[in-house]
C-alpha positions as a Markdown table, in Angstrom:
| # | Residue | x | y | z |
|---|---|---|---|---|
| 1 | Unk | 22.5 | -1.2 | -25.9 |
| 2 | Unk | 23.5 | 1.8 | -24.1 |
| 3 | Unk | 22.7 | 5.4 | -25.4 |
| 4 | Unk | 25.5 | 8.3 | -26.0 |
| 5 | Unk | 25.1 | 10.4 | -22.7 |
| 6 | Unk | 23.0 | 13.6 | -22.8 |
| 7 | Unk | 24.1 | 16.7 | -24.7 |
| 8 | Unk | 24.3 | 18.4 | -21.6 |
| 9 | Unk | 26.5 | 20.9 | -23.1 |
| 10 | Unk | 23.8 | 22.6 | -24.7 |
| 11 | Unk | 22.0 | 23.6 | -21.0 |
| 12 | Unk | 24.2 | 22.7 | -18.2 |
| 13 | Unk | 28.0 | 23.8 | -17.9 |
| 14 | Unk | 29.1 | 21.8 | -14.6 |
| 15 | Unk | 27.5 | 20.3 | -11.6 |
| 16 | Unk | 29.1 | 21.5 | -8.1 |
| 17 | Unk | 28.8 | 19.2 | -5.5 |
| 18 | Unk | 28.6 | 21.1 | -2.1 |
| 19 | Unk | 30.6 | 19.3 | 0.8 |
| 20 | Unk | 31.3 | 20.0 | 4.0 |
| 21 | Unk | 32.6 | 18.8 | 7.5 |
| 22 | Unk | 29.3 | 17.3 | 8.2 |
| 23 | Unk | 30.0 | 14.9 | 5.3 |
| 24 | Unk | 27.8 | 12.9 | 2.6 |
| 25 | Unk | 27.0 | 9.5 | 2.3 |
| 26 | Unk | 28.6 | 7.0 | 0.1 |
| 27 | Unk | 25.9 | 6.0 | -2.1 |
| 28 | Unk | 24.8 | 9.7 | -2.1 |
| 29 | Unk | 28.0 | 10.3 | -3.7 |
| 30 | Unk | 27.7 | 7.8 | -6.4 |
| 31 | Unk | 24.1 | 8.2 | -7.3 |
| 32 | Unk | 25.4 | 12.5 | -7.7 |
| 33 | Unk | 28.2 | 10.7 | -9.8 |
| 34 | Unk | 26.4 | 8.5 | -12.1 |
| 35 | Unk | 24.0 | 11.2 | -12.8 |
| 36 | Unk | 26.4 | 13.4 | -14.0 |
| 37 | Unk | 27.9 | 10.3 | -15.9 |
| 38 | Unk | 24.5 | 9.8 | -17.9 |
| 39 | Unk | 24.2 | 14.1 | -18.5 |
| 40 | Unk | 28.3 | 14.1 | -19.8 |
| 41 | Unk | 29.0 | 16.7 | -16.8 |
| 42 | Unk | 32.1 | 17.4 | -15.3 |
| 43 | Unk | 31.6 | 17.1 | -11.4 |
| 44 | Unk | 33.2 | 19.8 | -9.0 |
| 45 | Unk | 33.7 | 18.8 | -5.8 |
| 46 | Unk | 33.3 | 22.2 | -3.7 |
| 47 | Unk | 34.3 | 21.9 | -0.2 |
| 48 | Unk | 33.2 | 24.8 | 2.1 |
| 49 | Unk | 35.1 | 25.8 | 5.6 |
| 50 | Unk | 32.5 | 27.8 | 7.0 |
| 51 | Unk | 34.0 | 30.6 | 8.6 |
| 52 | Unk | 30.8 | 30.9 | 11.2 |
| 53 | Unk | 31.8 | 28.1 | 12.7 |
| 54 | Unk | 35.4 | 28.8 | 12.9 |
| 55 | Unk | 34.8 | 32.4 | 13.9 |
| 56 | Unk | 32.6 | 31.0 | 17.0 |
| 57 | Unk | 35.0 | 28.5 | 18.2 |
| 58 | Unk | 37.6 | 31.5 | 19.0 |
| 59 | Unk | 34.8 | 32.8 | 21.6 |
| 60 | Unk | 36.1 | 31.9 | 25.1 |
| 61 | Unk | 32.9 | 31.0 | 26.6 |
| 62 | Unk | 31.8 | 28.4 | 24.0 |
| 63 | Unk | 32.4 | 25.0 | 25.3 |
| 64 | Unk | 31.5 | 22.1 | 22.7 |
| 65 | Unk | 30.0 | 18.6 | 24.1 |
| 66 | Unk | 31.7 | 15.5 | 23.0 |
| 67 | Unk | 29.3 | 13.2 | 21.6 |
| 68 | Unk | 30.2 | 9.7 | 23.3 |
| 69 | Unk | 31.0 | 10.4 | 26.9 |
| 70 | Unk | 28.8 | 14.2 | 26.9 |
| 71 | Unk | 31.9 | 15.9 | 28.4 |
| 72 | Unk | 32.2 | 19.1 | 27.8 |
| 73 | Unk | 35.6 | 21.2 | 26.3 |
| 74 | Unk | 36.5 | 24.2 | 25.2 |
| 75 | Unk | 36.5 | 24.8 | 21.4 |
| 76 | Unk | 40.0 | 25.2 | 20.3 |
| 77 | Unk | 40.4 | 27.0 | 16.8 |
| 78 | Unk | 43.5 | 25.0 | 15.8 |
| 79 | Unk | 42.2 | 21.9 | 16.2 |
| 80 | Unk | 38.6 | 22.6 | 14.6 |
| 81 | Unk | 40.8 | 23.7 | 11.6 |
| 82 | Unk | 43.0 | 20.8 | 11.5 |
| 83 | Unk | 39.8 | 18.7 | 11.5 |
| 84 | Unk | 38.4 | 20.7 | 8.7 |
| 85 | Unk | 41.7 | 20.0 | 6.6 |
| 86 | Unk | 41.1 | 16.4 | 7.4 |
| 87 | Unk | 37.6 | 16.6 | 6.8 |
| 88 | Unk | 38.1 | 18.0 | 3.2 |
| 89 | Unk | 40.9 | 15.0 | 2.7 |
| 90 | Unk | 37.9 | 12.8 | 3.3 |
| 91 | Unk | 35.5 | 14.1 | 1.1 |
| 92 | Unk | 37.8 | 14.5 | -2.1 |
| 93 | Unk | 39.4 | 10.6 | -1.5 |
| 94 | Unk | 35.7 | 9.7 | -1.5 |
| 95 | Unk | 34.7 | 12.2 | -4.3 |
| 96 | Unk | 37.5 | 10.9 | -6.2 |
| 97 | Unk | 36.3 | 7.1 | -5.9 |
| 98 | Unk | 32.8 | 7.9 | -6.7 |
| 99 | Unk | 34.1 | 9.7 | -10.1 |
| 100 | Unk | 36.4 | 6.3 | -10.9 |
| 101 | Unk | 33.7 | 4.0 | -10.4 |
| 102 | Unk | 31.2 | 6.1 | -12.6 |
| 103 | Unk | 33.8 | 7.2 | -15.4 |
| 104 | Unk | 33.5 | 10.8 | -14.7 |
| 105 | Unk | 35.9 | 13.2 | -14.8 |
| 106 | Unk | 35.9 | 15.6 | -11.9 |
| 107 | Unk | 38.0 | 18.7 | -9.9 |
| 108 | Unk | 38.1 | 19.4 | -6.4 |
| 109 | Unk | 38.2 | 22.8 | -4.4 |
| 110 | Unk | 38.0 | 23.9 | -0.8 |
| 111 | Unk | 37.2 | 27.0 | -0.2 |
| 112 | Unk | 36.9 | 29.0 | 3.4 |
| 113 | Unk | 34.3 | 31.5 | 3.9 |
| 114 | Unk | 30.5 | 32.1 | 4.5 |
| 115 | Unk | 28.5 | 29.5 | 2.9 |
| 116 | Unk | 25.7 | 31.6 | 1.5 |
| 117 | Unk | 28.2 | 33.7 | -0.1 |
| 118 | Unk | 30.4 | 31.6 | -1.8 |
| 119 | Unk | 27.4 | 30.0 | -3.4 |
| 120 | Unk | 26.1 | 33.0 | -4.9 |
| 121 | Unk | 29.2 | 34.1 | -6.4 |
| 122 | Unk | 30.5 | 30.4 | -7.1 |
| 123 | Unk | 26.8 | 28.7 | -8.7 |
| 124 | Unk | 25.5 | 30.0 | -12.2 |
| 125 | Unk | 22.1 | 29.4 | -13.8 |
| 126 | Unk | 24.1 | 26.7 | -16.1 |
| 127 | Unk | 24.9 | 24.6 | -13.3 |
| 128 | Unk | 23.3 | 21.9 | -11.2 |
| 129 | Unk | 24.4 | 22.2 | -7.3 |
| 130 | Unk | 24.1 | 19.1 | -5.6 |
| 131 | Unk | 22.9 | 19.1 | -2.0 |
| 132 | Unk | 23.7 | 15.4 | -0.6 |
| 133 | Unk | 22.1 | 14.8 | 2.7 |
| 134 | Unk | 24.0 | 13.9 | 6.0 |
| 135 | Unk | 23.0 | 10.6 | 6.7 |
| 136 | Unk | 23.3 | 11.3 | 10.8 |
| 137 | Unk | 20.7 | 13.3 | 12.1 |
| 138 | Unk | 22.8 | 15.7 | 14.1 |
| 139 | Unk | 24.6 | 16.8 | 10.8 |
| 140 | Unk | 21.6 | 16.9 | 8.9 |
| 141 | Unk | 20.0 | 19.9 | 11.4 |
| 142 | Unk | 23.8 | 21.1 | 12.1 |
| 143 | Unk | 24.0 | 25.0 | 10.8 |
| 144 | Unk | 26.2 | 24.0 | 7.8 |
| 145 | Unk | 23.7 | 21.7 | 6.7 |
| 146 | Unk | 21.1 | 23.8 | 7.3 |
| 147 | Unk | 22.9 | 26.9 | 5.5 |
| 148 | Unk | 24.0 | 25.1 | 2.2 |
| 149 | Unk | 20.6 | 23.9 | 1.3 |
| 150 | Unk | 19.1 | 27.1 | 1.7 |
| 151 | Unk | 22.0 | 28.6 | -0.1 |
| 152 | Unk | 21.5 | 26.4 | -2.9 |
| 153 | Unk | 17.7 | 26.6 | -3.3 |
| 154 | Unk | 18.0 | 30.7 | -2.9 |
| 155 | Unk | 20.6 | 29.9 | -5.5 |
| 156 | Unk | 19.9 | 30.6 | -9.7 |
| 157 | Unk | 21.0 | 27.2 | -10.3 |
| 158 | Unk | 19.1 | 23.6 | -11.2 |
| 159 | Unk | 19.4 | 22.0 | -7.7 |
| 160 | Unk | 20.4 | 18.0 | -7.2 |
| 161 | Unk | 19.1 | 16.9 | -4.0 |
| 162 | Unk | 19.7 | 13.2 | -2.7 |
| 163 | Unk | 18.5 | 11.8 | 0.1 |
| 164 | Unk | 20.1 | 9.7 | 3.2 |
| 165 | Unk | 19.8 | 6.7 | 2.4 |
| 166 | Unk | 19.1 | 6.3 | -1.5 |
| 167 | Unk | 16.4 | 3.7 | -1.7 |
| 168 | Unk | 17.2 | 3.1 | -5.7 |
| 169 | Unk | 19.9 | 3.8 | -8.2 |
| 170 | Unk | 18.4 | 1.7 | -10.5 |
| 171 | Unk | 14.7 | 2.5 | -12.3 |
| 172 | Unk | 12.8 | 5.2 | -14.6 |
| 173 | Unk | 13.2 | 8.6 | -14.9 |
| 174 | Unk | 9.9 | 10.4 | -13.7 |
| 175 | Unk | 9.8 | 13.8 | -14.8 |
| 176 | Unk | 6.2 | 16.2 | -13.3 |
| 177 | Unk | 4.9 | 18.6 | -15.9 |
| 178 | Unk | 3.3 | 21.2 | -14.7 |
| 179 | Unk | 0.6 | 23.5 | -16.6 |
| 180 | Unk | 2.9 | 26.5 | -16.2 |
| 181 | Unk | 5.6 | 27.7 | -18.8 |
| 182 | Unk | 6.7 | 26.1 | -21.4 |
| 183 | Unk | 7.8 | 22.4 | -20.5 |
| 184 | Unk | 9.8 | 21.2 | -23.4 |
| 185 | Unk | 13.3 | 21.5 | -22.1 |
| 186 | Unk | 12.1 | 19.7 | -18.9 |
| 187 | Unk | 10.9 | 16.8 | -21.2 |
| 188 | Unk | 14.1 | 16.7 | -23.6 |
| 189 | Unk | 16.5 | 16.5 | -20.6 |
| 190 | Unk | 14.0 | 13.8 | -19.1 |
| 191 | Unk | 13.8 | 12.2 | -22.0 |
| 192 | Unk | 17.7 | 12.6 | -22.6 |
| 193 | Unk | 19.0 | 10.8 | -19.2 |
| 194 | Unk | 16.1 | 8.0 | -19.5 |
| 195 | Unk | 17.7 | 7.1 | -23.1 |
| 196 | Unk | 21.3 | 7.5 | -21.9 |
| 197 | Unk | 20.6 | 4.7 | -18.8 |
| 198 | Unk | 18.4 | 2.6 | -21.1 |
| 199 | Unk | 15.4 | 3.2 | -18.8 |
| 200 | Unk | 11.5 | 4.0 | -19.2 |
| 201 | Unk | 10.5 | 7.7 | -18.7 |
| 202 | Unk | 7.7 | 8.1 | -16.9 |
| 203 | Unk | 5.6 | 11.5 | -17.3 |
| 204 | Unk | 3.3 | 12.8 | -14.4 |
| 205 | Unk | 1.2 | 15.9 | -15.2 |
| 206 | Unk | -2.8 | 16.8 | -14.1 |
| 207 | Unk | -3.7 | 17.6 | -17.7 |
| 208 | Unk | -2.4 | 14.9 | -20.5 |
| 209 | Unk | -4.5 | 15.5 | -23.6 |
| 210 | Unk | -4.2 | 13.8 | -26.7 |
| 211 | Unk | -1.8 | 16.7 | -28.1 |
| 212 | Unk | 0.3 | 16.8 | -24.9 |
| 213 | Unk | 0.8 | 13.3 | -25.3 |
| 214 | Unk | 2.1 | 13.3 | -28.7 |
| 215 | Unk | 4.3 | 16.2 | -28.0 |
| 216 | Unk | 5.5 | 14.1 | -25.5 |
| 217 | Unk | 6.4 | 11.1 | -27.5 |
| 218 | Unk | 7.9 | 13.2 | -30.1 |
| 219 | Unk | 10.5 | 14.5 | -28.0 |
| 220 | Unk | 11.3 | 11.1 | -26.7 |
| 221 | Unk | 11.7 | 9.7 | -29.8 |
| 222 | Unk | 14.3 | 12.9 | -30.7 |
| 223 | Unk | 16.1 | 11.8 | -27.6 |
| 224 | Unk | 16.6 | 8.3 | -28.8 |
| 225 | Unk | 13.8 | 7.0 | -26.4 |
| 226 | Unk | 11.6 | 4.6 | -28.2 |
| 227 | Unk | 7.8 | 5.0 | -27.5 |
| 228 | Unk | 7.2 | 1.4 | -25.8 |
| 229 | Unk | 9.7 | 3.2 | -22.7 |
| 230 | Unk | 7.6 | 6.5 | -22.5 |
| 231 | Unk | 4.6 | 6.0 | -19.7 |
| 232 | Unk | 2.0 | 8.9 | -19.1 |
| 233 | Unk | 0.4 | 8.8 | -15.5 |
| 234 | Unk | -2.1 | 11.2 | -14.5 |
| 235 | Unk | -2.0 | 13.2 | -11.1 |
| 236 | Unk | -5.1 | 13.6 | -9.1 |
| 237 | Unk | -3.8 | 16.9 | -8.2 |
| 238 | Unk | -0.9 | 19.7 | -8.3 |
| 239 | Unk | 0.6 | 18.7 | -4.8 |
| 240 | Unk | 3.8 | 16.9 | -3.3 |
| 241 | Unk | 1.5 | 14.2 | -1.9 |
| 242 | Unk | -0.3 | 13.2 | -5.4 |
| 243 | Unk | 3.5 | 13.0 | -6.8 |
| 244 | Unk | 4.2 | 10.5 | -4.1 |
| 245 | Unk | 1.4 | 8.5 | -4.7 |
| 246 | Unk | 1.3 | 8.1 | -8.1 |
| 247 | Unk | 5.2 | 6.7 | -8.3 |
| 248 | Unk | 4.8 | 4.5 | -5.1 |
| 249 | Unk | 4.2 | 1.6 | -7.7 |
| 250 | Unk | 7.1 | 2.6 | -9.9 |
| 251 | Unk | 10.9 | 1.8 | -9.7 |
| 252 | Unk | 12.9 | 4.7 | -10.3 |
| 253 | Unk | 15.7 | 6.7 | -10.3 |
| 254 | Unk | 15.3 | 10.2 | -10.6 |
| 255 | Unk | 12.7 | 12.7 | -10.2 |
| 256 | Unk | 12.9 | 16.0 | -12.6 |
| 257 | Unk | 10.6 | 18.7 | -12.7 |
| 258 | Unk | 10.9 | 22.5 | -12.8 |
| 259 | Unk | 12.2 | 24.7 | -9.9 |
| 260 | Unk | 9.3 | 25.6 | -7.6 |
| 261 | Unk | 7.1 | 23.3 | -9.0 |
| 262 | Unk | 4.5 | 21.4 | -6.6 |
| 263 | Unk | 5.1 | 24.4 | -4.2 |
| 264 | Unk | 8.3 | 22.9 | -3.6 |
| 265 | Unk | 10.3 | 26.5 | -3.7 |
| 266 | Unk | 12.4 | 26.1 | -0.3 |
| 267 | Unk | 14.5 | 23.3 | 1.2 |
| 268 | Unk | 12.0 | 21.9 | 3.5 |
| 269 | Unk | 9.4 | 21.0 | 1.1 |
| 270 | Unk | 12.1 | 19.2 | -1.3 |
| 271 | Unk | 14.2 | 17.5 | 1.7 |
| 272 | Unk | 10.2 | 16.2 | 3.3 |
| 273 | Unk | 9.7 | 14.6 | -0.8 |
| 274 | Unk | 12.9 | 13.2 | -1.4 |
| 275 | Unk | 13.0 | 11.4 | 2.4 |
| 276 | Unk | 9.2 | 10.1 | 1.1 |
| 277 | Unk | 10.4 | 8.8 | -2.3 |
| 278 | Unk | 13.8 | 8.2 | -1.1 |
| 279 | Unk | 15.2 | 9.2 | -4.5 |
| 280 | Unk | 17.3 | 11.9 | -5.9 |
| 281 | Unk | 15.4 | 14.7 | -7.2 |
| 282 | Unk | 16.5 | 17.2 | -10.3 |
| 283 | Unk | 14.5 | 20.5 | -9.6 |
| 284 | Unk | 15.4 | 22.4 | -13.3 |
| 285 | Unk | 15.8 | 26.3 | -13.0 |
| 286 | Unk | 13.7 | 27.5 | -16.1 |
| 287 | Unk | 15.8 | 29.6 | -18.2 |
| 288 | Unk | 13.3 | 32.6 | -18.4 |
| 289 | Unk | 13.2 | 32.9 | -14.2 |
| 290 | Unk | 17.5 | 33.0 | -14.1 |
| 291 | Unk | 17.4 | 35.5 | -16.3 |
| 292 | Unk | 14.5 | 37.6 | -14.3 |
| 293 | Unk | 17.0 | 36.7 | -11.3 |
């Protein structure tokens, strides 16, 4: 029997998923969608014109190379902002039939401007930006790309990232504890969407003694998790790598640990794990470090 979804009320207000021209895959779209189902968010669908591009394609001396024959043109404002309009048509039809199929309520913006800006001022410390990947790899390296996932992980907000393709949406929830700061909200949110799919958590950490462990099944059991789903695996170390390893044998669906955990405290190290697991990852902005920010 399925579990209530997560309180996420009590830590998380929203979670923004950031879209652009260069698009986001289909399944990306409903693993971001049933992840929010499972936490009780409202998604927001934020669609971001960025005015770089459009303020380079009025240069007269910028020529644009079409991708199937390699002929060049000249970029043309009117039409790049026609194909925008179309392009943010696209993404809230496809937004909108993620939300359906996962029972998820959800709103829809597009907003013009400079990318890193209208994150700042647009993503809170109680909300979870979503960072889908391209699944071409032009877009994935195009400056849009490129620009939202630094803005997001420069960003005070928990940050979603999901891979092109998604490997699973089906498995455990494996949540890395680290030996800094105070974990227990990590655990309880862990412990929270495991319950609410009916799926095992699985908890990594380099140092699980007997007390850890027992907080650790405590808080599961709080969260509705009985203690036959809860599975501690040691890490031979504090890395990316070890992470990797250790769940290479495990089916899962989602990978939560703190914000710059593992070193991973820009948006190369956390796009290079996710393409290795091939799973979304939940990177939790500690309440204490927002507020320092």
């Amino acid at each position: 029997m399925r579990t209530p979804q997560v309180a996420a009320a009590e830590v998380f207000r929203r979670m923004i998923i950031a879209l652009g021209a260069g698009g986001a895959s289909e399944e990306g779209l409903a693993a971001a969608a049933e992840i929010a189902a499972l936490m009780g968010l409202e998604i927001e669908g934020l669609f971001i014109e960025d005015e770089a591009v459009l303020g380079l394609s009025a240069l007269p001396f910028l020529r644009e190379i079409e991708a199937g024959s390699l002929a060049s043109r000249p970029f043309e404002p009117a039409r790049l902002e026609s194909e925008m309009r179309l392009a943010a048509g696209a993404r809230h039809r496809a937004l909108a039939a993620a939300a359906r199929r996962s029972r998820t309520t959800f709103s829809f913006q597009a907003v013009r401007g400079e990318i890193e800006a209208i994150v700042s001022r647009t993503v809170g410390a109680t909300d979870i930006m979503v960072v889908i990947e391209p699944r071409g790899a032009a877009e994935r390296t195009s400056h849009a790309a490129v620009t939202m996932r630094r803005a997001a992980m420069r960003s005070h907000a928990s940050v979603l990232y999901v891979p092109a393709p998604v490997r699973r949406r089906r498995g455990a929830v494996a949540a890395f504890v680290g030996r800094d700061g105070d974990q227990t909200e990590l655990l309880r949110l862990a412990a929270r969407i495991a319950a609410a799919s009916d799926n095992d958590l699985v908890v990594l950490s380099t140092d699980l003694a007997d007390a850890g462990r027992q907080r650790i099944a405590k808080l599961a059991g709080a969260a509705g998790l009985a203690a036959g789903r809860v599975r501690l695996l040691p890490l031979a170390d504090d890395s990316p790598g070890a992470l990797a390893r250790a769940l290479e044998s495990i089916e899962q669906r989602l990978v939560v640990l703190s914000r710059g955990a593992l070193g991973l405290d820009d948006e190369r190290a956390l796009t290079a794990l996710a393409a290795r697991l091939r799973v979304p990852i939940l990177t939790v902005e500690r309440p204490e470090k927002s507020a320092e920010g």
